[in-house]
C-alpha positions as YAML, in Angstrom:
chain: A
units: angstrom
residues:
- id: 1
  name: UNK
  ca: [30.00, 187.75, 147.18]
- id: 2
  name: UNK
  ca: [31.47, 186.88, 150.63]
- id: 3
  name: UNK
  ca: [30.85, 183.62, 152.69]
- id: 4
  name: UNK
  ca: [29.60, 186.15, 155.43]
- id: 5
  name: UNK
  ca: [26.88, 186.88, 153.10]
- id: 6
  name: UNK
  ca: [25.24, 183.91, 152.44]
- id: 7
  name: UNK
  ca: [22.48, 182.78, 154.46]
- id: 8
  name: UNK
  ca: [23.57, 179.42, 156.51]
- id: 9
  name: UNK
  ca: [20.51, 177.36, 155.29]
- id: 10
  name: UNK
  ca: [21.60, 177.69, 151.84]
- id: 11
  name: UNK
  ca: [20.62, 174.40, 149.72]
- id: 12
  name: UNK
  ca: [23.11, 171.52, 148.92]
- id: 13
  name: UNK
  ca: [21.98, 170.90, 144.98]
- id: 14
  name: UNK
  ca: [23.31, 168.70, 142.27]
- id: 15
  name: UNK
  ca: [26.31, 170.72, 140.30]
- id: 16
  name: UNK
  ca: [27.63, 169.96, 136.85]
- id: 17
  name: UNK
  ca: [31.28, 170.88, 137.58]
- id: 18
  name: UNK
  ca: [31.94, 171.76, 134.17]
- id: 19
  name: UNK
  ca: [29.18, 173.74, 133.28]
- id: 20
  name: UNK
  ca: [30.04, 175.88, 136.69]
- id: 21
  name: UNK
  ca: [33.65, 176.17, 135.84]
- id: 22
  name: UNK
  ca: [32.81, 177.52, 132.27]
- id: 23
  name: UNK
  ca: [30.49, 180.59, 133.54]
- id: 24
  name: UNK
  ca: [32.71, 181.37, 136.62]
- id: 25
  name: UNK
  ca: [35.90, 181.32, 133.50]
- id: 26
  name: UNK
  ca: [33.17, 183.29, 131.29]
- id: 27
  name: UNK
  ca: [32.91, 185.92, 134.70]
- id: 28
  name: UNK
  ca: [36.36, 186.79, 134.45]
- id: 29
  name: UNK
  ca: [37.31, 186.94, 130.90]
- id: 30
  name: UNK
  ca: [37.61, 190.45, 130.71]
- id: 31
  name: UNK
  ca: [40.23, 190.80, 133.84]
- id: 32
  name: UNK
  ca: [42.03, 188.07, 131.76]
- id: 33
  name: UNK
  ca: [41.86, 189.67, 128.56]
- id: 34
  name: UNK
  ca: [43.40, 192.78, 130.01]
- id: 35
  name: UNK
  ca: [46.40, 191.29, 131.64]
- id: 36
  name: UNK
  ca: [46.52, 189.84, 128.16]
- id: 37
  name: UNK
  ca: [46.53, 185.92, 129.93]
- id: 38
  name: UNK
  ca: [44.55, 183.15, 128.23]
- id: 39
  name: UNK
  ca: [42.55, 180.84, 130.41]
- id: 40
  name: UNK
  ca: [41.63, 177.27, 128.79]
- id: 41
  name: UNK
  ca: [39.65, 174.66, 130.65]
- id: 42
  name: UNK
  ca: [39.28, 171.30, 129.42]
- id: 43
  name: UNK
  ca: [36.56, 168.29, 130.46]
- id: 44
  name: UNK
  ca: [36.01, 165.60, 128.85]
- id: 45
  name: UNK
  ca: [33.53, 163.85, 131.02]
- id: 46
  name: UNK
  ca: [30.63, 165.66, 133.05]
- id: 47
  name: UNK
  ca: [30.75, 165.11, 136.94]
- id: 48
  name: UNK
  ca: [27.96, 166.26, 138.91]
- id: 49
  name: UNK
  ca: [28.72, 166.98, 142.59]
- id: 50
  name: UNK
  ca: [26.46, 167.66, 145.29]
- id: 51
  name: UNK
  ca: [27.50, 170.93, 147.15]
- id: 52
  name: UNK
  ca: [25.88, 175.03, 147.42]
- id: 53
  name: UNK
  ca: [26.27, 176.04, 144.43]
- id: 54
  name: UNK
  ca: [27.38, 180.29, 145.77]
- id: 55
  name: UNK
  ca: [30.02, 177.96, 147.85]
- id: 56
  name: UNK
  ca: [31.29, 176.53, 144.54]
- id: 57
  name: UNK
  ca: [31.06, 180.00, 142.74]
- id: 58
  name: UNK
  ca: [33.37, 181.59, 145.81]
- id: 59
  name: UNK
  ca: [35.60, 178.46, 146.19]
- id: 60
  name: UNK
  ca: [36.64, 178.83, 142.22]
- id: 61
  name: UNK
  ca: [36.24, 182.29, 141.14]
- id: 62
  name: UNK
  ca: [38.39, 183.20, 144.09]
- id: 63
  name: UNK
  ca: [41.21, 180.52, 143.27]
- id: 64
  name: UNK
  ca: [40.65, 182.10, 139.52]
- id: 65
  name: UNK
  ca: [40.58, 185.78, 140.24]
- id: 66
  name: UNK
  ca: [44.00, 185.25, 142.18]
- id: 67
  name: UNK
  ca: [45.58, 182.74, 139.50]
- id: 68
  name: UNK
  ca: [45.05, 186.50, 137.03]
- id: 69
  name: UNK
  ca: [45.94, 188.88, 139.58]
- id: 70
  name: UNK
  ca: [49.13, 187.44, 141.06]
- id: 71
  name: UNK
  ca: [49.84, 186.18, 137.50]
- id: 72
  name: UNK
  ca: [53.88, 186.80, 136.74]
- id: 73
  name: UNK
  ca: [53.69, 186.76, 132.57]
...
């Protein structure tokens, strides 16, 4: 999904940062598992945030997907 691609009237809703973080670290489990690189997230208290929730999704699956890819182990 590219920001170019999302419709500009998109709806600011209520996000439980954790919860998001856990499916966008669930997303790209595979790609981890093959570069053999093990991805742990902890939270111990839930924060909600108000923001698009495809912005979130793009903002940390990209910061993810290039944390595996340029990954040096």
């Amino acid at each position: 999904m590219e920001l170019s691609n999302i419709d500009s009237s998109t709806k600011i809703e209520k996000l439980d940062v954790k919860d998001e973080i856990k499916r966008i670290i669930k997303d790209f489990k595979n790609d981890a598992i093959k570069k053999d690189i093990s991805i742990r997230f902890s939270k111990k208290d839930d924060k909600i945030i108000l923001m698009n929730s495809q912005y979130f999704y793009i903002l940390f699956s990209n910061i993810l997907a290039n944390a595996i890819k340029y990954n040096k182990i």
